[in-house]
N, C-alpha and C positions, 0 to 999 in steps of 0.2 A: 435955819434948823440943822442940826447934826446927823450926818448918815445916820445909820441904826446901827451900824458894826461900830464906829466911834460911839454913840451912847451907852452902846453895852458894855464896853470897856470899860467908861468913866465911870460906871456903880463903884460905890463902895462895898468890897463884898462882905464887910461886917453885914450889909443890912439883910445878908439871904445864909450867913453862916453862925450858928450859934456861940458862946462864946468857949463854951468846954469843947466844943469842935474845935474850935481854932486855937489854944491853948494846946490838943494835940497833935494839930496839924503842924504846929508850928515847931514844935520839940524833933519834929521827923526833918525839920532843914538843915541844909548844909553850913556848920560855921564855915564864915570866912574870912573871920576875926574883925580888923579892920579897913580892910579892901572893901572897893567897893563892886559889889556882883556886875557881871553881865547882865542886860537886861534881854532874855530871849524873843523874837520875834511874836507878838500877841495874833490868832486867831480866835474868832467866837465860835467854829468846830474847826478841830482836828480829828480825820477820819483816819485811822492804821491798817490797809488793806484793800487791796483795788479789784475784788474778782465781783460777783453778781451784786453781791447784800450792799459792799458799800461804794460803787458805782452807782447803785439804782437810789441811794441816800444823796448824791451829790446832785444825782440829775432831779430828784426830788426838790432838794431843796433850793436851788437854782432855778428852778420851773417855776415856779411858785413866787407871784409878785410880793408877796410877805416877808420870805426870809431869802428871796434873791439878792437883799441886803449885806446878806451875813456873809464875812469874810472866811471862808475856808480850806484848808488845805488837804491834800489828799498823799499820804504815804505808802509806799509800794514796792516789795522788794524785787520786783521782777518790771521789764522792760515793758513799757505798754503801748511802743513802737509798731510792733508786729501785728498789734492788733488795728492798728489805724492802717496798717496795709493787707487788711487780711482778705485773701484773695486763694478760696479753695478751689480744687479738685474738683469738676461737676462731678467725678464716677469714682471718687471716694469719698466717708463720711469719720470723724475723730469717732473714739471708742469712749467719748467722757461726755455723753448724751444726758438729759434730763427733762422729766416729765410735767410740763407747764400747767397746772390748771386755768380754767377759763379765769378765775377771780387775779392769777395774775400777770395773767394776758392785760386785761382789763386793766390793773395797774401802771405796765410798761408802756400802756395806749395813750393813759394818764400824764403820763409825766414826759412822754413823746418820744420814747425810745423805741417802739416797738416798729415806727418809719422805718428805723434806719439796720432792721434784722432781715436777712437774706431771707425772703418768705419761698423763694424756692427751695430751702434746704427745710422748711418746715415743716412737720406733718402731723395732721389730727387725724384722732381717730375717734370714731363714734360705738365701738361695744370693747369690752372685755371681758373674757371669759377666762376664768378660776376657778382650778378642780385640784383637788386634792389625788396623791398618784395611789394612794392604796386605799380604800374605798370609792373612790369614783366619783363621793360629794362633788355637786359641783354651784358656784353661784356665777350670774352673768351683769355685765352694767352693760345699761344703752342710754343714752343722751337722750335730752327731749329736744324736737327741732325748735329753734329759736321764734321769737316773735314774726321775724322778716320772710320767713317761707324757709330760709335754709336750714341743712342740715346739721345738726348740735353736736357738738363734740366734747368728750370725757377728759379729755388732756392732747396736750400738742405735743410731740416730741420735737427737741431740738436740741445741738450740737450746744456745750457751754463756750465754746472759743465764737459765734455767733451769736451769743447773748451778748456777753461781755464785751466786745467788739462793735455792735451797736450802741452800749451804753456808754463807751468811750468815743463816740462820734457825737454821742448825744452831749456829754459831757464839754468835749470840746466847743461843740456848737455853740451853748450856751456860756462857758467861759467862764471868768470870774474864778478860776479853783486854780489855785497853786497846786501845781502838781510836784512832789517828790519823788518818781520811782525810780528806780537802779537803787535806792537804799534803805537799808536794814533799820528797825531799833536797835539801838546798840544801848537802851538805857531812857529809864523812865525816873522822874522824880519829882516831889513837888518843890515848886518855886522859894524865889527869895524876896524879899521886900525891896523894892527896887525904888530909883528915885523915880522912873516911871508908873510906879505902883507897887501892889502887896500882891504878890502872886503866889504866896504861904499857903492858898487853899488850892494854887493850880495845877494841874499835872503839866509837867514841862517834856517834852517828848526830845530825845537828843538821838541822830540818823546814825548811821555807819559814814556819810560827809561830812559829819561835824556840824549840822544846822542844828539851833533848838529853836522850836516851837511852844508857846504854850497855849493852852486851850483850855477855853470857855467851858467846852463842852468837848471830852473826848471820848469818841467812837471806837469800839474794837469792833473790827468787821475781818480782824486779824484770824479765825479760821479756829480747831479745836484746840493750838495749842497755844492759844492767844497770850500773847507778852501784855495786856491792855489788863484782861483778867488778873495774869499775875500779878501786876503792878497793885490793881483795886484788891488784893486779898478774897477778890469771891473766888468760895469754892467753886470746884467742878465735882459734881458725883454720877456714877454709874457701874458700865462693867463690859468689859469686852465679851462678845458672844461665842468666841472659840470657833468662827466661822470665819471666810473669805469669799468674796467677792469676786468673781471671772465672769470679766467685761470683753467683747469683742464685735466687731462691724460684721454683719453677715450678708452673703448674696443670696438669694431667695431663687427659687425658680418659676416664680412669680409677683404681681405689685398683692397678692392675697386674693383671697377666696371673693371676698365684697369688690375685686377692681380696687384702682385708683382713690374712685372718690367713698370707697365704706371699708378705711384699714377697720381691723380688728387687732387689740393686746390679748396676747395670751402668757397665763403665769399659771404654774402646776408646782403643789408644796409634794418635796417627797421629801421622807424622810432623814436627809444629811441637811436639808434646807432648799427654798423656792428657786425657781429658775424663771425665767420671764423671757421672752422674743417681744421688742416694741418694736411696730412699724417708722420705718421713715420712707423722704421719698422714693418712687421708682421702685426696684426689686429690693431694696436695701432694710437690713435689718439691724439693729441691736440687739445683744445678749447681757440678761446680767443675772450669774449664776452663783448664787451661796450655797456656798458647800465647803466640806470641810479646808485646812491647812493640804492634809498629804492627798487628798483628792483634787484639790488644785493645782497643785505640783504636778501630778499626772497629769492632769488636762493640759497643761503648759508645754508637757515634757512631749507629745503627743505629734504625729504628725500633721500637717493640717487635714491631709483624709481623715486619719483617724477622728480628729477632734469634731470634723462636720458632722463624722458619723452618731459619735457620741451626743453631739446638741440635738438631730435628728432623733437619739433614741428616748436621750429624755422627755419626748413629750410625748411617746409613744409605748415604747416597752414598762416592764412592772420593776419595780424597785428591786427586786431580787435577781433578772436581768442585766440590769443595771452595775449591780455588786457585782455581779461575774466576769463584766465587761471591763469596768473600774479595774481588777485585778489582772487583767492581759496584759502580756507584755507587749504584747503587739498584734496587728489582725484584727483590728476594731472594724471595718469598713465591710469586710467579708462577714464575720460575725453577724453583723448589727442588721444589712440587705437579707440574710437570711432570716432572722430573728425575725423582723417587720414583716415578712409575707407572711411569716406564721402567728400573726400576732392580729387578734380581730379589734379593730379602729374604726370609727368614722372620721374620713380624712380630714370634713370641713370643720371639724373640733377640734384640731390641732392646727400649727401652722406649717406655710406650705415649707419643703423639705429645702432645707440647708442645702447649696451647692455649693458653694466656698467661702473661706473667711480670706475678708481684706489682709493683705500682706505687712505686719506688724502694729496690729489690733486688738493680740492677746494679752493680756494684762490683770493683775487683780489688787486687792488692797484688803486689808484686816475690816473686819465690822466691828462696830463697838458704840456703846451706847452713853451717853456724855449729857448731864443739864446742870445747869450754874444754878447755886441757891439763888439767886437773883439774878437781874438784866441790869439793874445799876445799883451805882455807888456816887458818892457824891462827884459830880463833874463829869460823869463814866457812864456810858451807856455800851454795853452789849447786844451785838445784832448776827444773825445767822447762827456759823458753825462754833464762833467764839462764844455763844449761848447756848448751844442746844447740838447734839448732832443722835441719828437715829438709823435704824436697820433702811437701806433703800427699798424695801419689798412694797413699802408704798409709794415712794416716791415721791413723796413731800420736805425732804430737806430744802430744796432752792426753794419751794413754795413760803414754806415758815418763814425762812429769811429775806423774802419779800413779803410779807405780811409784816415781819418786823420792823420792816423799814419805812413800810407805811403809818404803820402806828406810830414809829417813833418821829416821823416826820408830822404829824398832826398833833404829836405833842408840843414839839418843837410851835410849829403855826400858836395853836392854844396860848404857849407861854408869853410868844411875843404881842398879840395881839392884846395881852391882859398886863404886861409893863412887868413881866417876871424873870429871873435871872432863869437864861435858859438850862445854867446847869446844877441849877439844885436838886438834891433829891425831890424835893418836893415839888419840884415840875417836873420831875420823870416818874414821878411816882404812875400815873396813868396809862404810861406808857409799859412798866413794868407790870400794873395790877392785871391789864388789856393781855400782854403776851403772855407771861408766863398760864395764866387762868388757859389761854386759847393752846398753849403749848399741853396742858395735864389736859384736858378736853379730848387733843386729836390723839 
């Protein structure tokens, strides 16, 4: 009997491509008069992007005695050396954190990544509390305690160089995936008819080293401004929010109000946009503040007293406070000590006071709001940021993108177990009707 990567090859892809499809697939090829083509290297997936989404797709699909069959390869344009030796700081934390739900916890558990993440650097928390800075609204989440006696948790926070670093162990472990990274797409196109076969319906991926690949099935997991999308012609629609993002590692002067084992998230919406402090372990904190362009700059431009001061005031002083302080040229630290005595708080409603930011953990990034009229195209599936990207105030972009890789991975199982060409639209369709519905939902 013939592996299952060899059988899926041998289809005839007339039998899964209609004929006016192929009629125009085939006008989009390259002459090459009388020569005869190279015939590129055949995968049944090629994945473009090695960070969460399409890491957790490999080890997926490799875990999985169904489609650990399938021959695939993994493209990336950054080194993924560093993370096979990654080896942190216990008393510092990266400034590029994200917030885990239990469902994709439960995922990584799944598919056997979750072993291999540094669970010292991780931290749950079990309430959040959300108020609004100029009425005082306020709403709170608490976890239910789990079946097993212990205590429930709302989300885990963790470092994404500790994901992805796990998923690349995991990945390795399990083997089987040609790995590509140190190179770029330099060039996407579809195939030639070759004496090896008709690969007129294939995307053929060609690196910045000069390898091509073509695939069965190819994954953009290539991020917002994905080459995979451009390639399928799906659009992208949305709209940038005229906001920015200031991210940074904080020292706390305490592990919070709850101890150790009961962090608390706190996020307060003022008026330029929400600021959030998430707990990690030990006194350490995350920041992540949207607020305007030239309010950012400030905050950047700021000394680090100044700027503790300022994170300090935001979750305390009134938004027109705020505005005065914003405007100093300098003197924030004096200001803000005096302001806060005069300013009536209950303490355990904020979080505990900022004593210093980790030494080059200021940083920030434009927000902006991005969904593809679809997840696929024929041979092309879409997954994470190269689908979908969205404001972080809730902290579900890594989540979506591991929800889509779950689905898209049970589609994939579906199609092989039912003798279906894995990359037809018509066996992603499922997988697209499943995301995009669950993406307009959340």
């Amino acid at each position: 009997m013939k592996p299952l990567a060899s059988s899926l090859r041998a289809r005839q892809l007339s039998g899964y491509t209609c004929s006016s499809c192929t009629r125009q697939l085939r006008r989009q090829r390259r002459n090459y008069g009388t020569s005869s083509p190279r015939s590129p290297e055949v995968f049944d997936v090629v994945c473009v992007g090695g960070g969460p989404a399409g890491l957790s797709l490999l080890a997926a699909l490799r875990a999985n005695p169904i489609t650990s069959f399938l021959k695939i390869a993994l493209i990336e344009s950054q080194s993924l050396t560093p993370l096979r030796s990654y080896a942190p700081s216990p008393t510092a934390y990266s400034n590029r954190c994200s917030s885990l739900t239990p469902n994709s916890v439960r995922f990584l558990k799944d598919i056997g990544a979750w072993e291999h993440v540094r669970a010292e650097r991780v931290q749950g928390y079990g309430r959040m509390r959300i108020w609004d800075g100029v009425s005082g609204a306020s709403i709170g989440f608490e976890s239910e305690s789990s079946g097993d006696g212990e205590e429930g948790v709302v989300a885990y926070m963790n470092e994404n160089l500790n994901l992805t670093s796990a998923l690349v162990k995991r990945v390795d472990g399990l083997g089987g995936v040609e790995v590509l990274d140190e190179q770029k797409v330099q060039d996407i196109k579809l195939g030639e008819d070759t004496e090896e076969g008709d690969f007129s319906s294939w995307p053929v991926v060609r690196t910045s080293e000069g390898k091509e690949v073509a695939a069965r099935l190819l994954v953009g997991a290539d991020g917002a401004n994905s080459p995979v999308r451009t390639f399928s012609g799906i659009e992208s629609r949305g709209w940038d929010y005229g906001r920015v993002g200031v991210v940074a590692t904080l020292k706390m002067e305490g592990s919070g109000w709850g101890g150790e084992g009961a962090k608390i998230a706190y996020q307060r919406f003022l008026p330029t946009g929400p600021v959030a402090c998430l707990p990690l372990p030990g006194d350490f904190s995350t920041l992540v503040w949207s607020t305007t362009p030239e309010l950012a700059n400030r905050l950047k431009g700021m000394s680090q007293g100044n700027f503790v001061s300022m994170v300090n005031a935001a979750f305390r002083l009134s938004p027109v406070d705020l505005s005065y302080l914003h405007d100093l040229k300098g003197g924030q630290a004096d200001e803000v000590a005096w302001r806060v005595q005069h300013t009536p708080f209950e303490p355990e409603q904020v979080p505990m006071k900022v004593t210093s930011v980790q030494e080059g953990t200021i940083a920030s990034f434009p927000l902006k709001l991005r969904h593809a009229d679809t997840y696929i195209g024929e041979r092309i599936a879409l997954v994470g940021d190269a689908a979908h990207t969205t404001h972080p105030l809730a902290g579900q972009g890594l989540n979506q993108g591991q929800g889509d890789v779950e689905s898209l991975a049970r589609s994939i199982t579906y199609s092989i177990e039912h003798g279906m060409d894995i990359g037809t639209r018509m066996s992603l369709e499922s997988y697209n009707s499943e995301r995009c519905t669950s993406y307009g939902a959340a």
